[in-house]
C-alpha positions as CSV (number, residue, x, y, z in Angstrom):
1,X,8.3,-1.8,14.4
2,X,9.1,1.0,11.9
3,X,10.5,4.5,13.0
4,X,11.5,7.0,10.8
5,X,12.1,10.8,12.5
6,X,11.6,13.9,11.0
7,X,11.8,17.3,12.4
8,X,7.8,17.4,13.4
9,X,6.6,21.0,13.5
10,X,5.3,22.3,16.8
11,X,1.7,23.4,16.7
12,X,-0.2,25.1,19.4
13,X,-3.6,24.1,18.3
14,X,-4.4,20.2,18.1
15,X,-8.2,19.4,16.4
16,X,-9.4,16.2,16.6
17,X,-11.2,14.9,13.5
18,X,-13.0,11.7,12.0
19,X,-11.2,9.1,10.3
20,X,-10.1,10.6,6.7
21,X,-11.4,13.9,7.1
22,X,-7.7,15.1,7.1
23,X,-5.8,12.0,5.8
24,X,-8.1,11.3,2.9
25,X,-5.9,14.5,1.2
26,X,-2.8,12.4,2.0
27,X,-4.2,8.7,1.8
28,X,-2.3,7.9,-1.7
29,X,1.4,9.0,-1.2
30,X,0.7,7.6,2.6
31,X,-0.8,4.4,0.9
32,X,1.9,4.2,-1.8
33,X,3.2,1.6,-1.0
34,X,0.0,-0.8,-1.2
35,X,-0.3,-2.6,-4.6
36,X,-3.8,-1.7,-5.7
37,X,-3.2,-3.2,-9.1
38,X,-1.3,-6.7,-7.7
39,X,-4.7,-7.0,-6.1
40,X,-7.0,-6.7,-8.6
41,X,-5.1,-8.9,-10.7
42,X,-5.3,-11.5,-7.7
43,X,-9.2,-10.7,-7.3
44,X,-9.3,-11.6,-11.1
45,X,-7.7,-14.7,-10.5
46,X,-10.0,-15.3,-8.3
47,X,-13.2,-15.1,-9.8
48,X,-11.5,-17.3,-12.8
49,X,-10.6,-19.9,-10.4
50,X,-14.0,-19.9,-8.8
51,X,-15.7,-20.5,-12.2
52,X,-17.2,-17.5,-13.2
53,X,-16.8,-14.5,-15.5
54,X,-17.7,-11.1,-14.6
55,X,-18.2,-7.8,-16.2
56,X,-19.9,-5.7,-12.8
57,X,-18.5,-5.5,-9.1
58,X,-18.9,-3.0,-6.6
59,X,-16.6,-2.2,-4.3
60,X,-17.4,-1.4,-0.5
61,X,-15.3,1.1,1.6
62,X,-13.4,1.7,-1.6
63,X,-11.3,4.8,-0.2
64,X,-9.7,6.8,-2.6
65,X,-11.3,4.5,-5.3
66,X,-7.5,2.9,-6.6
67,X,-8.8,-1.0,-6.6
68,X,-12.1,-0.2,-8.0
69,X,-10.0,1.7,-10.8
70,X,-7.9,-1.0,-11.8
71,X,-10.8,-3.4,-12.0
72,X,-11.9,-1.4,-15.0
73,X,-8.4,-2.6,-16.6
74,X,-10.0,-6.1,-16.1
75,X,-12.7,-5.4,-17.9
76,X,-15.5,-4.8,-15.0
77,X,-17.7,-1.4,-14.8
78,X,-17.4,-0.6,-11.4
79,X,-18.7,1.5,-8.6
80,X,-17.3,2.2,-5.5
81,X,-19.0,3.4,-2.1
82,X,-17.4,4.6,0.9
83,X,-18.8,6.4,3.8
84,X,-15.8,9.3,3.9
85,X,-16.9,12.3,1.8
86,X,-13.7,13.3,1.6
87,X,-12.6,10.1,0.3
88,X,-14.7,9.5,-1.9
89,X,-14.3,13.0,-3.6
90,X,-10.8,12.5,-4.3
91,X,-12.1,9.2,-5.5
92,X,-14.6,10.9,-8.0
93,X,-11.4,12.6,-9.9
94,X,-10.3,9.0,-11.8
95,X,-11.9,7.9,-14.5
96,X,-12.1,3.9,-15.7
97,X,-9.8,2.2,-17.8
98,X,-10.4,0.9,-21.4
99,X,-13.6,2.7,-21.6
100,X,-15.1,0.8,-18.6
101,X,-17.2,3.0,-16.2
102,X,-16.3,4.1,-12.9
103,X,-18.9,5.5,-10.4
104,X,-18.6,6.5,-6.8
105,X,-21.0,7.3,-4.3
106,X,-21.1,7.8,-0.5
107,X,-22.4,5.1,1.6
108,X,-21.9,3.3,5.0
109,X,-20.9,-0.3,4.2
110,X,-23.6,-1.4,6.5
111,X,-25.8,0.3,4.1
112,X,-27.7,-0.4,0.6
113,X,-26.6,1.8,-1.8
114,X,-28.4,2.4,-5.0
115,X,-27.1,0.6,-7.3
116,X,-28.4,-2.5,-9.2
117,X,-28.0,-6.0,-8.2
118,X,-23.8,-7.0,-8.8
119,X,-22.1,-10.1,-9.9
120,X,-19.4,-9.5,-7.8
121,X,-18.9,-7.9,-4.1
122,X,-15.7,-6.7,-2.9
123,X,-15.0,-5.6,0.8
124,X,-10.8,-5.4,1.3
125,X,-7.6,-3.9,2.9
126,X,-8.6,-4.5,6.1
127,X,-12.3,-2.9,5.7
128,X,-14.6,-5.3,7.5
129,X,-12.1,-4.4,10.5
130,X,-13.2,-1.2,10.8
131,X,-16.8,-2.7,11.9
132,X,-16.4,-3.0,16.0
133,X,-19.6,-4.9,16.6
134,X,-21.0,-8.5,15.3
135,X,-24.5,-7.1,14.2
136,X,-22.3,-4.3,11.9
137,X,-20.5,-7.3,10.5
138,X,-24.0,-9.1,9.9
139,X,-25.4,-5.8,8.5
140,X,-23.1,-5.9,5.6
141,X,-23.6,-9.4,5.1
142,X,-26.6,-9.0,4.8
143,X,-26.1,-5.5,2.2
144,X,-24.0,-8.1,0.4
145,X,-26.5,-10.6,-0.1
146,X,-29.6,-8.7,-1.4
147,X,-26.9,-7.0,-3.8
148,X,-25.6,-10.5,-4.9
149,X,-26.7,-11.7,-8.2
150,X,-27.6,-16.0,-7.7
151,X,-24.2,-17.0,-9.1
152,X,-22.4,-14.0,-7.5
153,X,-19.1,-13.8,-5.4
154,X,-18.4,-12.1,-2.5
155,X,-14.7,-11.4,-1.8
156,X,-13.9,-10.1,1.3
157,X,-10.7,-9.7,3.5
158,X,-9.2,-9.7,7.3
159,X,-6.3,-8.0,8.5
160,X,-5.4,-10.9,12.0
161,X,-4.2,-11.0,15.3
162,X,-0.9,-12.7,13.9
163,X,-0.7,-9.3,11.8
164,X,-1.7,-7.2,14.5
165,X,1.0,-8.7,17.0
166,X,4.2,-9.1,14.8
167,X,3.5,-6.3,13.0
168,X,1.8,-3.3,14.5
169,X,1.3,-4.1,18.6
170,X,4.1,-1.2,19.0
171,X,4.8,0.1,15.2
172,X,5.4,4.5,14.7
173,X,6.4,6.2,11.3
174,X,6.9,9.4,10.5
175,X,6.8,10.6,7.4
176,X,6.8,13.7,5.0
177,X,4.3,13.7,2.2
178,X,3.6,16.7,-0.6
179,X,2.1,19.3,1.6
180,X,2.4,18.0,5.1
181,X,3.9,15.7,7.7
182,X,2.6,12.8,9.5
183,X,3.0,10.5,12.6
184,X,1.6,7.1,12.8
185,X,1.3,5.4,16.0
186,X,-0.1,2.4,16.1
187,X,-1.1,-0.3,19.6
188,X,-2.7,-3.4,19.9
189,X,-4.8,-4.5,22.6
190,X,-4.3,-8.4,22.7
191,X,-6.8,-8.8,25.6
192,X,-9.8,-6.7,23.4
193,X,-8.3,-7.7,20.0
194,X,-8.4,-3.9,20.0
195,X,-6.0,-2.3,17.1
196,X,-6.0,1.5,18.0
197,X,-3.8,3.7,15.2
198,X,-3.2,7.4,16.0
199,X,-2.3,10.1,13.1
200,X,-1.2,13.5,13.6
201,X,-1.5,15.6,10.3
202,X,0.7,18.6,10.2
203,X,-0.1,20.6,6.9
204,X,2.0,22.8,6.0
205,X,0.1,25.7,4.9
206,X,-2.0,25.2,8.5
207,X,-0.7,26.1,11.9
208,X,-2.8,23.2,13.4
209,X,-2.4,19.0,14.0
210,X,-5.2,17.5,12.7
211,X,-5.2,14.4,14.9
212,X,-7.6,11.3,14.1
213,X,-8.2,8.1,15.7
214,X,-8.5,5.0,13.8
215,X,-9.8,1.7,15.5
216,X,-10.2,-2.1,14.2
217,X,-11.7,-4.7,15.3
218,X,-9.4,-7.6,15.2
219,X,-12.0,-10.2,14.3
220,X,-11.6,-14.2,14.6
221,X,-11.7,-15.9,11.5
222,X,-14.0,-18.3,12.3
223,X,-16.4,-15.9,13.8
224,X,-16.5,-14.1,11.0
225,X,-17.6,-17.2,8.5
226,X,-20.2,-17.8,11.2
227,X,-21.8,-14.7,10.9
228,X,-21.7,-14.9,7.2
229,X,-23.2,-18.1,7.2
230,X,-25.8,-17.2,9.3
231,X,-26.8,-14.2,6.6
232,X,-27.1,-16.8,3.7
233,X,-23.7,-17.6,2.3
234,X,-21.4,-20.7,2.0
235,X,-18.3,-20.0,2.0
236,X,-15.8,-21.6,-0.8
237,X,-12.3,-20.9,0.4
238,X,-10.4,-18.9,2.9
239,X,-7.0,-17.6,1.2
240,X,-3.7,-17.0,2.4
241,X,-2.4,-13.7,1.7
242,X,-2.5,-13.2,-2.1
243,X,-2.2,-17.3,-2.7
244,X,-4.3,-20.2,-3.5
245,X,-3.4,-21.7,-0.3
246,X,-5.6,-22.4,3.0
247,X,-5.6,-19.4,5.3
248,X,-5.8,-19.3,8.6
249,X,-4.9,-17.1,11.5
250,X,-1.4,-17.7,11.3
251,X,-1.8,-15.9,8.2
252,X,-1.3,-11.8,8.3
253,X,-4.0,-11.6,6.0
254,X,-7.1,-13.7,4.6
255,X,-9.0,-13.6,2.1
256,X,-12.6,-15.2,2.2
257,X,-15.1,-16.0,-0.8
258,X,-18.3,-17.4,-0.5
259,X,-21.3,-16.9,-2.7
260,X,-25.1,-16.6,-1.9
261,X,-27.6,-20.0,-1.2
């Protein structure tokens, strides 16, 4: 549980709001402390490890386009899609390192976006959670697979019911950022394997709480390399964490690659 109180102004009016239509403003310096570039150095790692060598990926629900940024500095050109507009506006401001491009357009991740066929397919931080049914999960599957080249990888992640329960069943922060304050409450429904998190925005500048509901889907591991199966992959490893070694639902967070048959 984490708790940190701040003096929360009072606000009269309360407007509720889609995921990230407020917090996409914020999303960095409330993100800050995630380490985008750790993790595209261990999604290089990856792909080496697996055989291959890349120089195009794309990068599904990338937010505010951080990851997809640093995998320039690996040497990919990249393009990131998301299906927040604000997001992906902020996202639109970086540019690509070591004069590799960096494009970003909106798009569900249960959608084709138009882009060419990729060598590489990434869907992380806790993304594929966000998707609360099995035929969304198998949507992007298959979106994955007619984007795949033949000898492509698909990377993907999931956030667990071991991370959901030690970490966040009863977890609240609140926090000042540059230009507002924030409270995060977060519950998990162990019955539903239901994460709900809550996040009242106060801007400063705005006599209003912007107040938006965010809700995962805490999915089985092994349910979710069924459905992936069953779209036409095989799956190669399941990671624990940032390691090499086997993942499972002990871990707080996998990592799963598989490439098309």
């Amino acid at each position: 549980m984490g708790r940190h109180h701040l003096q929360i102004p009072a606000r009269a009016e309360r407007i509720d709001v889609e995921p990230y239509a407020c917090l996409a403003r914020y999303y960095d310096e409330v993100m800050d402390h995630v380490d985008y570039k750790g993790w595209a150095n261990f999604v290089s790692r990856v792909v080496k490890r697996h055989g291959r060598k890349f120089s195009r990926g794309i990068d599904f629900a990338c937010g505010t386009g951080m990851l997809a940024r640093h995998m320039t500095g690996h040497g990919y050109d990249m393009v990131g899609v998301d299906g927040s507009v604000q997001m992906i506006e902020k996202a639109r401001k970086l540019k690509g390192k070591r004069g590799h491009s960096l494009e970003f357009q909106v798009c569900d991740l249960r959608e084709l976006p138009m882009v060419p066929r990729q060598q590489l397919v990434l869907c992380l931080y806790d993304s594929l959670n966000y998707i609360m049914d099995e035929e969304g999960v198998a949507d992007f599957f298959r979106v994955a697979h007619s984007l795949l080249e033949q000898d492509g990888l698909l990377i993907i992640d999931l956030s667990t019911d071991a991370n959901s329960r030690f970490h966040f069943s009863d977890y609240v922060i609140e926090e000042q950022v540059e230009g507002a304050s924030y409270r995060r409450v977060s519950r998990y429904d162990t019955n539903r394997r239901i994460q709900h998190n809550v996040f009242n925005i106060y801007p400063d500048d705005e006599e209003v709480v912007y107040v938006e509901h965010h809700k995962q889907k805490i999915w089985e591991v092994a349910a979710v390399i069924d459905i992936m199966m069953g779209e036409g992959f095989r799956v190669d490893a399941v990671y624990h964490e940032m390691t090499f070694r086997r993942g499972d639902e002990e871990s707080d967070r996998v990592h799963i690659v598989a490439e098309p048959v």
